[in-house]
Predicted model as a PDB file, atoms N, CA, C, CB and O in Angstrom, pLDDT in the B-factor column:
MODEL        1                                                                  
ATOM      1  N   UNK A   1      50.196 -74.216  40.949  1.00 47.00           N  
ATOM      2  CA  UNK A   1      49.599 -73.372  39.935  1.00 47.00           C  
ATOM      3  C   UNK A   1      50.579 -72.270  39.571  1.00 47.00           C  
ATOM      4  CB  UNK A   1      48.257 -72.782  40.421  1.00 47.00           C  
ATOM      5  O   UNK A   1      51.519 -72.077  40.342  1.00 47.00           O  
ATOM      6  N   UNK A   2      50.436 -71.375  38.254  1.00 50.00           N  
ATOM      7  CA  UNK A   2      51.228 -70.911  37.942  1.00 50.00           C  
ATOM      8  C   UNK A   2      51.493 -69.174  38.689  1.00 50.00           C  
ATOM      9  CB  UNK A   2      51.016 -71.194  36.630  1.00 50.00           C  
ATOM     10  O   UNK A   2      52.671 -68.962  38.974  1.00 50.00           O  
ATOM     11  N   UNK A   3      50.864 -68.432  38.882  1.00 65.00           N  
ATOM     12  CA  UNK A   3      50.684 -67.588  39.779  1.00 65.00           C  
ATOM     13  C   UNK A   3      49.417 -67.452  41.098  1.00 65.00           C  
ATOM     14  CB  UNK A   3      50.687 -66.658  38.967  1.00 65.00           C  
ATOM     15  O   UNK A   3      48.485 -68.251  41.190  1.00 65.00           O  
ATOM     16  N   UNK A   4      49.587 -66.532  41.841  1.00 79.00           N  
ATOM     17  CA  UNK A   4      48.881 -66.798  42.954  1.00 79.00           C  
ATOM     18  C   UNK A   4      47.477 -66.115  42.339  1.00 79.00           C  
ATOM     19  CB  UNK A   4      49.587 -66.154  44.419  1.00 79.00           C  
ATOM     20  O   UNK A   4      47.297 -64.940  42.020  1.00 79.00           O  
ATOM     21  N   UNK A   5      46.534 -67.255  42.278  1.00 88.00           N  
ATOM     22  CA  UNK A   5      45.501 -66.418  41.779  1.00 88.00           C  
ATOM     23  C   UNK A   5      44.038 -66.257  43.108  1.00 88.00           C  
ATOM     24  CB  UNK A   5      45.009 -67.255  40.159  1.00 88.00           C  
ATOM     25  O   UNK A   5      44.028 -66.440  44.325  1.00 88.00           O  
ATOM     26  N   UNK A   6      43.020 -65.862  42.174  1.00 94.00           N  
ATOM     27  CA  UNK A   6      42.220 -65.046  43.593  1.00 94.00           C  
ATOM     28  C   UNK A   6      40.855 -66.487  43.762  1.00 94.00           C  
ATOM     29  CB  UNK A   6      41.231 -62.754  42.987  1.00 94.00           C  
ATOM     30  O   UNK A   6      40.594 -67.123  42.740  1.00 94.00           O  
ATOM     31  N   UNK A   7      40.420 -66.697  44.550  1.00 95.00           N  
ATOM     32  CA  UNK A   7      39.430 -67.409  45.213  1.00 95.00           C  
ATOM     33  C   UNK A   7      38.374 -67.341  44.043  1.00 95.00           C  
ATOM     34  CB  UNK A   7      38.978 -66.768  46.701  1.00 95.00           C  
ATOM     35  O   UNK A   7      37.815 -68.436  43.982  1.00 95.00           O  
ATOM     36  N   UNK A   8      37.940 -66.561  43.189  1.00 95.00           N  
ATOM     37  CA  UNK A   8      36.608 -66.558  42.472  1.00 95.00           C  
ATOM     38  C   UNK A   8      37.095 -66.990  41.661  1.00 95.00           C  
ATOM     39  CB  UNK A   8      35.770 -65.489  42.168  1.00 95.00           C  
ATOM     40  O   UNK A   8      36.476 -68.010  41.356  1.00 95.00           O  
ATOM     41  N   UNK A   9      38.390 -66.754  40.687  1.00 96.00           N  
ATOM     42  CA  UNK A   9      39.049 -66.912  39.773  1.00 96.00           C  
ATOM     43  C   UNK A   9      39.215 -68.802  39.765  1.00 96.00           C  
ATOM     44  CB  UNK A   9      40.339 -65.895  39.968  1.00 96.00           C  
ATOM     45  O   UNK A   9      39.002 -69.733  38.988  1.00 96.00           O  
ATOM     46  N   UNK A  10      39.739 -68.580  41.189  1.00 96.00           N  
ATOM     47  CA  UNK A  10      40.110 -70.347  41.137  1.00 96.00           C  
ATOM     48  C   UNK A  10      38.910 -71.466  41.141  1.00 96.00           C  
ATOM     49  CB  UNK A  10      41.009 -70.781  42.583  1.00 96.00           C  
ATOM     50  O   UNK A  10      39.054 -72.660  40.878  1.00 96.00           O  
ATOM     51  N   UNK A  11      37.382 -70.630  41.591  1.00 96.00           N  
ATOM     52  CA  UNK A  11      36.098 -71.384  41.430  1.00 96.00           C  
ATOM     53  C   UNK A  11      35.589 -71.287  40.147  1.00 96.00           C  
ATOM     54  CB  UNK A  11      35.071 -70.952  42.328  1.00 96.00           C  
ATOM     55  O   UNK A  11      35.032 -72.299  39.722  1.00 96.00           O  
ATOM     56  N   UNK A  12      35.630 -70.570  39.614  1.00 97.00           N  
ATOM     57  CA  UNK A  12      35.294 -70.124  37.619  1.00 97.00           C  
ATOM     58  C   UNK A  12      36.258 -71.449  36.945  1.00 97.00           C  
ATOM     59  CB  UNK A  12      36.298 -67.902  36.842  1.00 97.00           C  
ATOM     60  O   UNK A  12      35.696 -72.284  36.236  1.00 97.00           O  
ATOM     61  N   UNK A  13      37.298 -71.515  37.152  1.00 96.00           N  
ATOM     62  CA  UNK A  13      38.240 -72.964  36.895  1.00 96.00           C  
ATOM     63  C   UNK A  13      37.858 -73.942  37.260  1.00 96.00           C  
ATOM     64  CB  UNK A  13      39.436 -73.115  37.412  1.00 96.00           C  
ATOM     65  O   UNK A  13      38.144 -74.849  36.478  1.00 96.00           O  
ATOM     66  N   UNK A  14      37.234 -74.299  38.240  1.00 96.00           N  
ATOM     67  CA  UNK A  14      36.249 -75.368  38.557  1.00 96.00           C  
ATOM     68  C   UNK A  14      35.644 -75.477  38.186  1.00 96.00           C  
ATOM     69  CB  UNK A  14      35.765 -75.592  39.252  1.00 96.00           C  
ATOM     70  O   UNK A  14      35.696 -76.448  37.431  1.00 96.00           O  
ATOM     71  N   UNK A  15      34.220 -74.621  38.204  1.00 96.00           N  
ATOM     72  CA  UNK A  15      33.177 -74.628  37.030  1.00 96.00           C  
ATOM     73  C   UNK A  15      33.587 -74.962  35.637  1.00 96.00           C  
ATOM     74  CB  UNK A  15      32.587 -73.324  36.911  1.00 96.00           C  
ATOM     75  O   UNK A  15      32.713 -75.338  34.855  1.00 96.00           O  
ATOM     76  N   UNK A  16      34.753 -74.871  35.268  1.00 94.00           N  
ATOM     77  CA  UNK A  16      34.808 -75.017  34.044  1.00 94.00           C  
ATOM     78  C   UNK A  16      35.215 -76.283  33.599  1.00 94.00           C  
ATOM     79  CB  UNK A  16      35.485 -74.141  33.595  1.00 94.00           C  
ATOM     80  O   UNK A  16      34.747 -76.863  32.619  1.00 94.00           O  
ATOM     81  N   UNK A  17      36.080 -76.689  34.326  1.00 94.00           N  
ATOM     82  CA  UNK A  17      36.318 -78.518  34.688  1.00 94.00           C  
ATOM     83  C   UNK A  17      34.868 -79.106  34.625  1.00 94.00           C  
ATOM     84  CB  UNK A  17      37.047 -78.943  36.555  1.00 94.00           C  
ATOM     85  O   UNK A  17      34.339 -79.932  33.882  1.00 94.00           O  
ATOM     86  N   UNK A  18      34.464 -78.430  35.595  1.00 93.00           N  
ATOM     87  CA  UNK A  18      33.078 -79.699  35.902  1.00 93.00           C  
ATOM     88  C   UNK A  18      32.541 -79.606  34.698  1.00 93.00           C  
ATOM     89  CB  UNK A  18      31.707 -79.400  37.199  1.00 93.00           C  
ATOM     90  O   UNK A  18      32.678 -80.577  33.954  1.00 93.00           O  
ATOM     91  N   UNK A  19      32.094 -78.887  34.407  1.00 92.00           N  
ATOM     92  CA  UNK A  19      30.996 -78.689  32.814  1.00 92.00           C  
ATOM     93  C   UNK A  19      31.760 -79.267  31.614  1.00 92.00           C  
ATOM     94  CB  UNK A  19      30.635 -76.788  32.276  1.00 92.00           C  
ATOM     95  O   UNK A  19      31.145 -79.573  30.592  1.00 92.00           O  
ATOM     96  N   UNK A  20      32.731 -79.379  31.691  1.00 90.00           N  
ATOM     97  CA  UNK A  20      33.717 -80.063  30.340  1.00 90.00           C  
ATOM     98  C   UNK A  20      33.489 -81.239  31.092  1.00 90.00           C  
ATOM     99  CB  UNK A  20      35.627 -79.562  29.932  1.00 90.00           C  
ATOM    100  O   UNK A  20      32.879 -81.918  30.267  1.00 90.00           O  
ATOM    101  N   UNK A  21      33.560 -81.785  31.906  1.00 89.00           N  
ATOM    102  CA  UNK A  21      33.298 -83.417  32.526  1.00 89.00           C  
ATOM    103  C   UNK A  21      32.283 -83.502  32.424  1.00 89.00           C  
ATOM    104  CB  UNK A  21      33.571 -83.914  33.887  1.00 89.00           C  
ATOM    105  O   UNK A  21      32.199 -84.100  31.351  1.00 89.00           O  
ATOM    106  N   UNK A  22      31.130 -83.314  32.824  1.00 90.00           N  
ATOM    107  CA  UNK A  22      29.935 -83.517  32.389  1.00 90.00           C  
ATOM    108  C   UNK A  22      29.281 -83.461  30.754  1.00 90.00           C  
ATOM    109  CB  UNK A  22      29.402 -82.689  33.143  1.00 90.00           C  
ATOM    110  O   UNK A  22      28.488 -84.199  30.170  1.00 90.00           O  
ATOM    111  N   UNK A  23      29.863 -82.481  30.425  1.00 89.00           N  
ATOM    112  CA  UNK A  23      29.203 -82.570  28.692  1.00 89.00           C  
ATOM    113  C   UNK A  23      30.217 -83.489  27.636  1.00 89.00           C  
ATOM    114  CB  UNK A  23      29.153 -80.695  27.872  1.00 89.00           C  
ATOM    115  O   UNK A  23      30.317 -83.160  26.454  1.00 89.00           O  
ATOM    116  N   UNK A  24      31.008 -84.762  28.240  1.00 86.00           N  
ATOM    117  CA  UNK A  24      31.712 -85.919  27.642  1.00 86.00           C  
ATOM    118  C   UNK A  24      32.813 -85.209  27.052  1.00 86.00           C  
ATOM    119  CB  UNK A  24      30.871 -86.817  26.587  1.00 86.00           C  
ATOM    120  O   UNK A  24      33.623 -85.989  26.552  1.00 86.00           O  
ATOM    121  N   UNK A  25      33.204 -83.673  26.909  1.00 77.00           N  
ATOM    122  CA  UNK A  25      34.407 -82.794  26.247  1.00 77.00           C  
ATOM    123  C   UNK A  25      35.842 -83.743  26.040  1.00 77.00           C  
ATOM    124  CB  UNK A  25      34.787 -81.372  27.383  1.00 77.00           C  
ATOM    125  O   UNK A  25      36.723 -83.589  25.194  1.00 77.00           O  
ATOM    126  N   UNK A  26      35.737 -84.821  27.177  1.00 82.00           N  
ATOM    127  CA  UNK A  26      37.666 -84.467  27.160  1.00 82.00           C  
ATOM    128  C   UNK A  26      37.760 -86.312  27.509  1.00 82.00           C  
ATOM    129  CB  UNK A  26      38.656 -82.875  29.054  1.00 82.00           C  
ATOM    130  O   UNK A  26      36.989 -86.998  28.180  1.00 82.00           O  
ATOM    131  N   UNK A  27      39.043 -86.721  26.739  1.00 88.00           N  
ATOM    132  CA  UNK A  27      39.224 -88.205  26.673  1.00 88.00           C  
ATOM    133  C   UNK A  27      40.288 -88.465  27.653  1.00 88.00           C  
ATOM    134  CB  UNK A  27      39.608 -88.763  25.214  1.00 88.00           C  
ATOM    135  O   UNK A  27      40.867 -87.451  28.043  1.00 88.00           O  
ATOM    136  N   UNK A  28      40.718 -89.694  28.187  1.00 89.00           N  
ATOM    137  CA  UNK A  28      40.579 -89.880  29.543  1.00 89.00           C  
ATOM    138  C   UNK A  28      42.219 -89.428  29.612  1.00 89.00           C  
ATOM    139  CB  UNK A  28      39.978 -91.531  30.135  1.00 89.00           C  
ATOM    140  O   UNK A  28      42.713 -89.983  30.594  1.00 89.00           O  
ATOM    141  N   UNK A  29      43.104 -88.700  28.976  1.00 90.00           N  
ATOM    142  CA  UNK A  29      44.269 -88.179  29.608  1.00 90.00           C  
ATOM    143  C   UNK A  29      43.934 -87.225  30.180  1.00 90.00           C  
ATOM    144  CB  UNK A  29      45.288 -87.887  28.908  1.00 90.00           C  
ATOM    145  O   UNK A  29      44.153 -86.984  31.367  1.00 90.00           O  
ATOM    146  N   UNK A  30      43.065 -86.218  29.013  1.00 92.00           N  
ATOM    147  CA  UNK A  30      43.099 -84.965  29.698  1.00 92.00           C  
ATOM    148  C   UNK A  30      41.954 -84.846  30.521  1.00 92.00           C  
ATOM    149  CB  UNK A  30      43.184 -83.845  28.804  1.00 92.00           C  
ATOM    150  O   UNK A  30      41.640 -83.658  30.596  1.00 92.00           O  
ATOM    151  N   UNK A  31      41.035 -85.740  31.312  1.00 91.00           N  
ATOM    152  CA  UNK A  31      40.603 -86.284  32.365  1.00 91.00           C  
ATOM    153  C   UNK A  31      40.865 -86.315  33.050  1.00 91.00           C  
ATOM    154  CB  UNK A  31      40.413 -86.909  32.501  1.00 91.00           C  
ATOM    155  O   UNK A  31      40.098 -85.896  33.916  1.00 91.00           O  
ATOM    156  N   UNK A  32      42.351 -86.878  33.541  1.00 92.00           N  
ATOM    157  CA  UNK A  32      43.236 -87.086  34.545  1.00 92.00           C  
ATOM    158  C   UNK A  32      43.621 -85.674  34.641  1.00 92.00           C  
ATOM    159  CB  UNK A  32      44.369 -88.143  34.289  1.00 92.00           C  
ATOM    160  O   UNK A  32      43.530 -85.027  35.684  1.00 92.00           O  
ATOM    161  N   UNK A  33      44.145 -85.113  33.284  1.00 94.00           N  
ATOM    162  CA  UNK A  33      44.792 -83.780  33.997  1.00 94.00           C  
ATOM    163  C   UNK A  33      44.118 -82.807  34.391  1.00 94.00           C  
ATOM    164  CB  UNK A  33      45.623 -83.121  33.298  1.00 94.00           C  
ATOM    165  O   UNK A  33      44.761 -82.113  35.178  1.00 94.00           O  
ATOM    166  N   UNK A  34      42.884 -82.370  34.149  1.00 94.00           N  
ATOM    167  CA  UNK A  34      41.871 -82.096  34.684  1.00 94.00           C  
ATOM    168  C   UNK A  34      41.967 -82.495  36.235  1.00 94.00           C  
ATOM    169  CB  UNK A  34      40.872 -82.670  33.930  1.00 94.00           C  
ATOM    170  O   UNK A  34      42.131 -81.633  37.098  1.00 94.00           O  
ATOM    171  N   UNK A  35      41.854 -83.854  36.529  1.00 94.00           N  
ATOM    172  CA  UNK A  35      41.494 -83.971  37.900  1.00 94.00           C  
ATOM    173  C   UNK A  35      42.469 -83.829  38.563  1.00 94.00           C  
ATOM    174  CB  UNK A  35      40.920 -85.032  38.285  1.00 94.00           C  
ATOM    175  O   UNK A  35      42.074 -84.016  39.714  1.00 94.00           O  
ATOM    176  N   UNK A  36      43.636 -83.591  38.591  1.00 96.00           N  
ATOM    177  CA  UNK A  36      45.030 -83.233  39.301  1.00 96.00           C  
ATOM    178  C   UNK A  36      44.812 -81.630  39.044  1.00 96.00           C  
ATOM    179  CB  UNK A  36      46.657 -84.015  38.496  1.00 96.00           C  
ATOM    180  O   UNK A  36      45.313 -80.999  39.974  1.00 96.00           O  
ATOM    181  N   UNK A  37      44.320 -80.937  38.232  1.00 96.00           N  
ATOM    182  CA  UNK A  37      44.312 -79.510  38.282  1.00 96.00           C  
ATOM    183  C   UNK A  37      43.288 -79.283  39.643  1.00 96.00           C  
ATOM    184  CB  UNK A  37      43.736 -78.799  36.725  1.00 96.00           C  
ATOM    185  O   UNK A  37      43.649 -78.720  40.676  1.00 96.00           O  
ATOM    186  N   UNK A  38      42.066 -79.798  39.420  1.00 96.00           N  
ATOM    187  CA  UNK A  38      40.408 -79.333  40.134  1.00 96.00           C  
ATOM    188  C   UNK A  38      41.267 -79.779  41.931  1.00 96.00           C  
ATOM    189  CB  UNK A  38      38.329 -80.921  39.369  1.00 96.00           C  
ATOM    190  O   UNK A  38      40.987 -79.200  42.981  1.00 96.00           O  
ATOM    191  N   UNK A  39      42.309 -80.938  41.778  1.00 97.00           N  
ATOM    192  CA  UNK A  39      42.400 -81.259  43.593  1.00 97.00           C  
ATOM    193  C   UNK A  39      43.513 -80.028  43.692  1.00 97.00           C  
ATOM    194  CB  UNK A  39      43.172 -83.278  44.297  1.00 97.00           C  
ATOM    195  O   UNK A  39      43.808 -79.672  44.833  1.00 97.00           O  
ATOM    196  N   UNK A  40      44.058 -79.449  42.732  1.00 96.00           N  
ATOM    197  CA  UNK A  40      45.077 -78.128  43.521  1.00 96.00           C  
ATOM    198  C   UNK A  40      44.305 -77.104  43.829  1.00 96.00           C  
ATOM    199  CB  UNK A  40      46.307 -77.394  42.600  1.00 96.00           C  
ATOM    200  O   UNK A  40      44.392 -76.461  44.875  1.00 96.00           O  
ATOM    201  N   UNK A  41      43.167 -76.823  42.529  1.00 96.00           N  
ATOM    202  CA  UNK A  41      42.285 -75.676  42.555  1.00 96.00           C  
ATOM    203  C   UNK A  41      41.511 -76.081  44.216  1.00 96.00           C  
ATOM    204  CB  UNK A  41      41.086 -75.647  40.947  1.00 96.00           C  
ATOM    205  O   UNK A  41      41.495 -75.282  45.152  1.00 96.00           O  
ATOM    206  N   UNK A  42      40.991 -77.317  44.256  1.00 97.00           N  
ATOM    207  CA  UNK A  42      39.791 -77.032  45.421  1.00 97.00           C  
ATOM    208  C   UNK A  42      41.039 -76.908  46.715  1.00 97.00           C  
ATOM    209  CB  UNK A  42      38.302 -78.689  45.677  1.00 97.00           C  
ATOM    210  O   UNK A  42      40.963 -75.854  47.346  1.00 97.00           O  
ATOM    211  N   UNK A  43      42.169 -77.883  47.159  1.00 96.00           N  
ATOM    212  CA  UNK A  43      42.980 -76.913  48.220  1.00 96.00           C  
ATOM    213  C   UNK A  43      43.572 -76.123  48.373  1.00 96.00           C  
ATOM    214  CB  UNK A  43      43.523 -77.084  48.702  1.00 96.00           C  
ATOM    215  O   UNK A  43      44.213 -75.966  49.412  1.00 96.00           O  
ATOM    216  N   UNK A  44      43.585 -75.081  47.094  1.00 95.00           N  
ATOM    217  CA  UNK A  44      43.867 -73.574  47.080  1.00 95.00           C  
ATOM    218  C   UNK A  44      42.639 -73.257  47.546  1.00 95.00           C  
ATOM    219  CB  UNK A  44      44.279 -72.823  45.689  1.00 95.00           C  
ATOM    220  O   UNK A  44      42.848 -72.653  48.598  1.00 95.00           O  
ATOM    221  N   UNK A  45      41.512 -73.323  47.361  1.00 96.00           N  
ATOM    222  CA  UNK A  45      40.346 -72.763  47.564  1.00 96.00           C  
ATOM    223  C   UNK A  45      40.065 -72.427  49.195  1.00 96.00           C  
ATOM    224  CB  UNK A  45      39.343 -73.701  46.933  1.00 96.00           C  
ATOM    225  O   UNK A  45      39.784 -71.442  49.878  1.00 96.00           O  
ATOM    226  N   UNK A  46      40.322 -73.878  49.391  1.00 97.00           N  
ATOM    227  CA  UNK A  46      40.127 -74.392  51.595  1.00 97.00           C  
ATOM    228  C   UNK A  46      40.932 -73.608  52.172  1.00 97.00           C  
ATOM    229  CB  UNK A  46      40.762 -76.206  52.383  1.00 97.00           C  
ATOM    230  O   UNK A  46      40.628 -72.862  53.103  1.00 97.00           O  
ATOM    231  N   UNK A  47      42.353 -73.745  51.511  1.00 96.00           N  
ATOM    232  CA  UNK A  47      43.662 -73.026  52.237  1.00 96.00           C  
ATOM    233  C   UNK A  47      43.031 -71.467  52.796  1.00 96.00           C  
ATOM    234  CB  UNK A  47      45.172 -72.767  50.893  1.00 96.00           C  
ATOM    235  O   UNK A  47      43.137 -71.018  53.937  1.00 96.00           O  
ATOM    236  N   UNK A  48      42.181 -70.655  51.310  1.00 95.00           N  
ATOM    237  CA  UNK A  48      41.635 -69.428  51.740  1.00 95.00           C  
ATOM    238  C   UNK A  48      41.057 -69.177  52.350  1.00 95.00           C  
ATOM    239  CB  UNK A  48      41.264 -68.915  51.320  1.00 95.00           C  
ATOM    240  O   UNK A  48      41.143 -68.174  53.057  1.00 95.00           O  
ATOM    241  N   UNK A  49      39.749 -70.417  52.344  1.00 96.00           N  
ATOM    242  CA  UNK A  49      38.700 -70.038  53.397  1.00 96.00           C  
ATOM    243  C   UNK A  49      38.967 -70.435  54.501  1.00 96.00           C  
ATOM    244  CB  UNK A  49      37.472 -70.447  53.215  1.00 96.00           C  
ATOM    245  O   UNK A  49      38.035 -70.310  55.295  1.00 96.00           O  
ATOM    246  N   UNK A  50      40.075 -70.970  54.982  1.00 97.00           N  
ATOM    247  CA  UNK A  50      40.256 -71.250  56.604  1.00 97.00           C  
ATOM    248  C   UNK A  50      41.098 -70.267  56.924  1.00 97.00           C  
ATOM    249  CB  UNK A  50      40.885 -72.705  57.111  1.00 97.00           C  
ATOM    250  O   UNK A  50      41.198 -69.916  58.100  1.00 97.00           O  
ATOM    251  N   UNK A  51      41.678 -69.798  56.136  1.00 96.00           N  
ATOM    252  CA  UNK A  51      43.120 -68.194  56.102  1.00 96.00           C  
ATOM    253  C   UNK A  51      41.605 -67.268  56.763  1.00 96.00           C  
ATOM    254  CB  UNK A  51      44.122 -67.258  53.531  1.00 96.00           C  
ATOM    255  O   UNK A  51      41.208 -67.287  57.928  1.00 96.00           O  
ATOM    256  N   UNK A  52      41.028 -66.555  55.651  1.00 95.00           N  
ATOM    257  CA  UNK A  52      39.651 -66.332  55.828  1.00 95.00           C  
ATOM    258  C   UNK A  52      39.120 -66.195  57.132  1.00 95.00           C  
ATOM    259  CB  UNK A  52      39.001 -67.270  55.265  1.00 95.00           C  
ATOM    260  O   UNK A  52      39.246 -65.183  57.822  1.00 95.00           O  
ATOM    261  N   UNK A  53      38.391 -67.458  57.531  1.00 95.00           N  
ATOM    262  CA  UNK A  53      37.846 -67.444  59.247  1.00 95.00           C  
ATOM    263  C   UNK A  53      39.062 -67.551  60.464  1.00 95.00           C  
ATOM    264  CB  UNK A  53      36.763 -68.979  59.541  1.00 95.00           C  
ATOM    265  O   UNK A  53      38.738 -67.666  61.646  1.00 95.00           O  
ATOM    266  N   UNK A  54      40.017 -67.516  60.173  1.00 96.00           N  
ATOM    267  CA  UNK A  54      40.598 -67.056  60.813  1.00 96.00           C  
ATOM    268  C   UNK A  54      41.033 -65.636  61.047  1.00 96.00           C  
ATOM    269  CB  UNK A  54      41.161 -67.645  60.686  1.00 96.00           C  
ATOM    270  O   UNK A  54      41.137 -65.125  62.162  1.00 96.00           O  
ATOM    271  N   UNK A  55      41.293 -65.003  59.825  1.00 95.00           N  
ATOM    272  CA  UNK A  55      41.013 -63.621  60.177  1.00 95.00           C  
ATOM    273  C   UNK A  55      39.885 -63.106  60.913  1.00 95.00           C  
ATOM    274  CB  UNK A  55      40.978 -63.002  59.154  1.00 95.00           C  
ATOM    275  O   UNK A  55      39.879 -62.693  62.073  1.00 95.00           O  
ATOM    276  N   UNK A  56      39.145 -63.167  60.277  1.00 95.00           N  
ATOM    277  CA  UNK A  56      37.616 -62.942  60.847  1.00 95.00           C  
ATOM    278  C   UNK A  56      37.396 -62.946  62.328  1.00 95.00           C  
ATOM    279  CB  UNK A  56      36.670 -64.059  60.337  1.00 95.00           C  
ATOM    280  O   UNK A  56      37.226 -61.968  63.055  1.00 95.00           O  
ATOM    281  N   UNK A  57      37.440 -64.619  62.752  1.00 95.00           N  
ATOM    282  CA  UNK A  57      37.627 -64.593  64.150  1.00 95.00           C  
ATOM    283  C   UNK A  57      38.842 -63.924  65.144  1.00 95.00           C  
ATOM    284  CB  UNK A  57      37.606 -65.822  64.351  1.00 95.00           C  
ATOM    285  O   UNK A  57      38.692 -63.678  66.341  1.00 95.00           O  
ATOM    286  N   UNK A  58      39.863 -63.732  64.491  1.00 94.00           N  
ATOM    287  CA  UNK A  58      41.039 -62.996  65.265  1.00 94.00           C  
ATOM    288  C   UNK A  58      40.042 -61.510  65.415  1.00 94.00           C  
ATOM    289  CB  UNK A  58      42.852 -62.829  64.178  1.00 94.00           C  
ATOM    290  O   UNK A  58      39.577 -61.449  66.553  1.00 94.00           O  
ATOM    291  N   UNK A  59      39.737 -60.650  64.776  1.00 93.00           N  
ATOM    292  CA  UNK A  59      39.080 -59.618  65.024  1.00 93.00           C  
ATOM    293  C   UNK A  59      37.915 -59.639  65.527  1.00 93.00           C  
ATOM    294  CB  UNK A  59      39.032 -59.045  64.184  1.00 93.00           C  
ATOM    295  O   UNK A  59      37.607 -58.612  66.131  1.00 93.00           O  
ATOM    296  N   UNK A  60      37.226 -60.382  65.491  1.00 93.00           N  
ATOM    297  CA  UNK A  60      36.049 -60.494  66.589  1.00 93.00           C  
ATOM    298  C   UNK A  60      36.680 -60.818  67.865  1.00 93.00           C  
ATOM    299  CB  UNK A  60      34.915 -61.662  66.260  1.00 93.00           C  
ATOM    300  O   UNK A  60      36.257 -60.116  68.784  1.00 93.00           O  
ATOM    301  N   UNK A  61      37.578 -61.685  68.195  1.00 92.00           N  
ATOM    302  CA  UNK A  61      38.281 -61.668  69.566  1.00 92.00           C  
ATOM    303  C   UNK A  61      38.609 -60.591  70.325  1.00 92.00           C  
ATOM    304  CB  UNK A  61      39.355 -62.192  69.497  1.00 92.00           C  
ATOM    305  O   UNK A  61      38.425 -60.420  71.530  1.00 92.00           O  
ATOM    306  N   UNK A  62      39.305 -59.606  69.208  1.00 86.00           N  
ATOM    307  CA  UNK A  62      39.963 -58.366  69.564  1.00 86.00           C  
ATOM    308  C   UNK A  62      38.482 -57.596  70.255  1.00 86.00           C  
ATOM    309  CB  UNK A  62      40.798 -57.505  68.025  1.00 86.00           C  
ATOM    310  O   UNK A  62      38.589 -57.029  71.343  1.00 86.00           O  
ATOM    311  N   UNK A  63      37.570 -57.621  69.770  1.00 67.00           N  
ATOM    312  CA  UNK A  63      36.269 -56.844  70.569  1.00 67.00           C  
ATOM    313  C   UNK A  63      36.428 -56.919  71.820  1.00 67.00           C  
ATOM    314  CB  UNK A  63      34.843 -57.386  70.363  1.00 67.00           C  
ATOM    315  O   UNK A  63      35.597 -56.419  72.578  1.00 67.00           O  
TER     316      UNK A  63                                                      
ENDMDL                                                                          
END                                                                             
């Protein structure tokens, strides 16, 4: 992706994929590119939330 963007930002981009896939919007190239965008967006997404509980749990350890 082109800069590092933020977790809500990168789910609003999803939402917006899905709803253009669902309401028939887009013919089957930009389908594809769509779906090569939504698999970077959703393991940018994981990458955070496991970054995420790991923080989390490192400081609950520290207790």
């Amino acid at each position: 992706m082109e800069k590092e963007m933020k977790y809500e930002e990168a789910v609003r981009r999803l939402e917006e994929i899905v709803d253009k896939m669902e309401g028939g919007d887009m013919d089957i190239d930009t389908l594809g590119e769509q779906l090569k965008t939504a698999k970077t967006l959703i393991k940018m997404c994981k990458d955070k939330l496991t970054k995420a509980d790991e923080e989390v749990r490192k400081i609950l350890e520290e207790k």
